[in-house]
N, C-alpha and C positions, 0 to 999 in steps of 0.2 A: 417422191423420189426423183432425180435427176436422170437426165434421158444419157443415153450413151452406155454406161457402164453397168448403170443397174444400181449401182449402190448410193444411195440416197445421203439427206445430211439432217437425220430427225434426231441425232443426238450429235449435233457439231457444237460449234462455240454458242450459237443460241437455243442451246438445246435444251429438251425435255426437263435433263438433269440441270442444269444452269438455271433453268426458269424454278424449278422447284427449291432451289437454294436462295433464289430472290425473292419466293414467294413462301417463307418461313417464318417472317412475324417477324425476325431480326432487323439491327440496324442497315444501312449502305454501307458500312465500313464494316461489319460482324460480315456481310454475304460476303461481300469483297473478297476477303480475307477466302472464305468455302470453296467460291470458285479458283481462287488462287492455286487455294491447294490441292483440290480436285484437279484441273488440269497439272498441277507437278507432278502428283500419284498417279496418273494416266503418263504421263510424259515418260518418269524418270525409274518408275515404280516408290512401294513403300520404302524401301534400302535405302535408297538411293536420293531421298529426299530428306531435307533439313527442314527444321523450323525455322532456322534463319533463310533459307531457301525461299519457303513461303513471306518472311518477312521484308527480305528485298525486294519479290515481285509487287509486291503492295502497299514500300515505303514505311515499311515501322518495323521497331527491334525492340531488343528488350522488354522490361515489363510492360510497354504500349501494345504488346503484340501478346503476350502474356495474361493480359486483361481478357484476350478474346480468345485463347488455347489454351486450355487446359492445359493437356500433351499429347503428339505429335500419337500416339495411340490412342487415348480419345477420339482426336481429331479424325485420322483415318476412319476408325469403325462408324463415325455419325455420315460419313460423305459413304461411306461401302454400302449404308443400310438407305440412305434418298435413294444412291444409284440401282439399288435390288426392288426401290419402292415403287421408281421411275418404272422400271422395266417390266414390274409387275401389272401396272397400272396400262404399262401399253398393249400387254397381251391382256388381259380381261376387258379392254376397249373393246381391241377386235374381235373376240369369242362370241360378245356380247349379244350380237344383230340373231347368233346362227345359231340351227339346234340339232341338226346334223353330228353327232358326235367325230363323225372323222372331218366334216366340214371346220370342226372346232377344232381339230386337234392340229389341220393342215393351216388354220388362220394363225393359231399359236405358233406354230414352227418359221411359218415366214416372216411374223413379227419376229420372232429373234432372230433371227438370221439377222434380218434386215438392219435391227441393232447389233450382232456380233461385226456386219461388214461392213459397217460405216467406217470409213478411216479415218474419220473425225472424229466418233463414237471416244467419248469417258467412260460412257458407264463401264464395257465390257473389259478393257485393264485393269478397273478399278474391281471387277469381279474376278478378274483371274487372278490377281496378286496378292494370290492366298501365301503360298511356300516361304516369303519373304518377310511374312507378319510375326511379330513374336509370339510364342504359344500362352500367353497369358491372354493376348486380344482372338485368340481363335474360336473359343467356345462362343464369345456373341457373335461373331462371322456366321459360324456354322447356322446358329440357331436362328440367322435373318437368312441365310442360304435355304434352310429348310422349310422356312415357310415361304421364299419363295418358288420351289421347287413343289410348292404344295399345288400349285394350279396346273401341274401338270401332274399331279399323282390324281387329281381329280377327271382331268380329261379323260386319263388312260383308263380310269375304274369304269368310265360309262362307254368304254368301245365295247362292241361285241365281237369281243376275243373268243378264238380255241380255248377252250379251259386247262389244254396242256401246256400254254404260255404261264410262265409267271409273269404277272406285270409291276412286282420291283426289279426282275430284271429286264423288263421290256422298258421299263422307266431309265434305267440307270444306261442302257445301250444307247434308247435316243435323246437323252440331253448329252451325255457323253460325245456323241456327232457331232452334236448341234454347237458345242462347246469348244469343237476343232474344227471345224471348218475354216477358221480364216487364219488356219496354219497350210492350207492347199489350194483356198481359193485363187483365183487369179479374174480382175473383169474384164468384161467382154465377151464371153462364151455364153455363160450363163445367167441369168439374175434369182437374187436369193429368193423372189416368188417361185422363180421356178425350180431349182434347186429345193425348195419346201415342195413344191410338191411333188418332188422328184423321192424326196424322203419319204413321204407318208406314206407312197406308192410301193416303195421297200418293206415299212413297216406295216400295210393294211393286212393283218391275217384275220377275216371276218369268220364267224362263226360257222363255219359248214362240214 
């Protein structure tokens, strides 16, 4: 992370996600093309983005460009599900070391934060920009949304909760935060570590 504001640059233009689209077994011109429109769907959202769009950032049209897109929904859903992949991957990095259940669950929390407040961050526009997708590409959204919301349905099963918590909806409360915060944040105050652990400390109701 970078000093001053707090908010780091682990998923900027050399990013996590970036690096996973280069490191896919595709051509230089097939990634090209990923990253292109990865940052336009991050940029512009899905609406708001053409396949000609992606084809001027990277100099080809027509069936040159056609050869390597399917369609503009295809395409979306394969860069939505790296980006779910990426983030998934950085939170069960960090879980990884700890066995502290709330140790785990506060390491998960500031990994995302940390990826929701990167303002260079792809991944996390390219996560929100559900409402905008047509409902025909939803069902595989949901279904890579759901598993990756699966590492945190795992976390929250091994806290030692009150048993009069539910924990789907103790689930659904804290990614739903987690999910908004950088519709409030502002840096400088606070950093998303601490701010994670500012969350957990809300959310810790132990067994007693």
């Amino acid at each position: 992370m970078t000093q001053g504001d707090g908010r780091g640059n682990a998923d900027g233009p050399q990013s996590a996600l970036t690096g996973a689209l280069r490191e896919s077994g595709l051509s230089e011109r097939h990634s090209a093309i990923l990253e292109a429109a990865a940052a336009l769907f991050a940029e512009r959202g899905y609406a708001a983005t053409s396949v000609r769009d992606i084809g001027e950032r990277v100099g080809l049209l027509g069936g040159s460009l056609y050869h390597y897109i399917k369609s503009k929904e295809a395409l979306f859903v394969r860069i939505h599900h790296i980006a779910l992949q990426v983030a998934e991957d950085r939170i069960r990095a960090a879980i990884s070391p700890l066995s502290d259940p709330w140790a785990r669950l506060e390491a998960a929390c500031i990994t995302m934060l940390e990826i929701q407040l990167d303002p260079n961050s792809l991944t996390m526009p390219l996560m929100n920009d559900f409402a905008s997708t047509p409902a025909e590409i939803r069902e595989q959204l949901v279904e890579k949304r759901d598993t990756f919301e699966q590492v945190f349905r795992d976390l929250i099963a091994d806290l030692p909760l009150n048993p009069s918590l539910d924990r789907g909806v103790y689930r659904l409360l804290l990614l739903t935060l987690l999910n908004n915060v950088s519709g409030w944040y502002r840096p400088g105050r606070m950093t998303p570590t601490e701010i994670g652990r500012q969350v957990v400390q809300i959310f810790r109701h132990d067994l007693v």
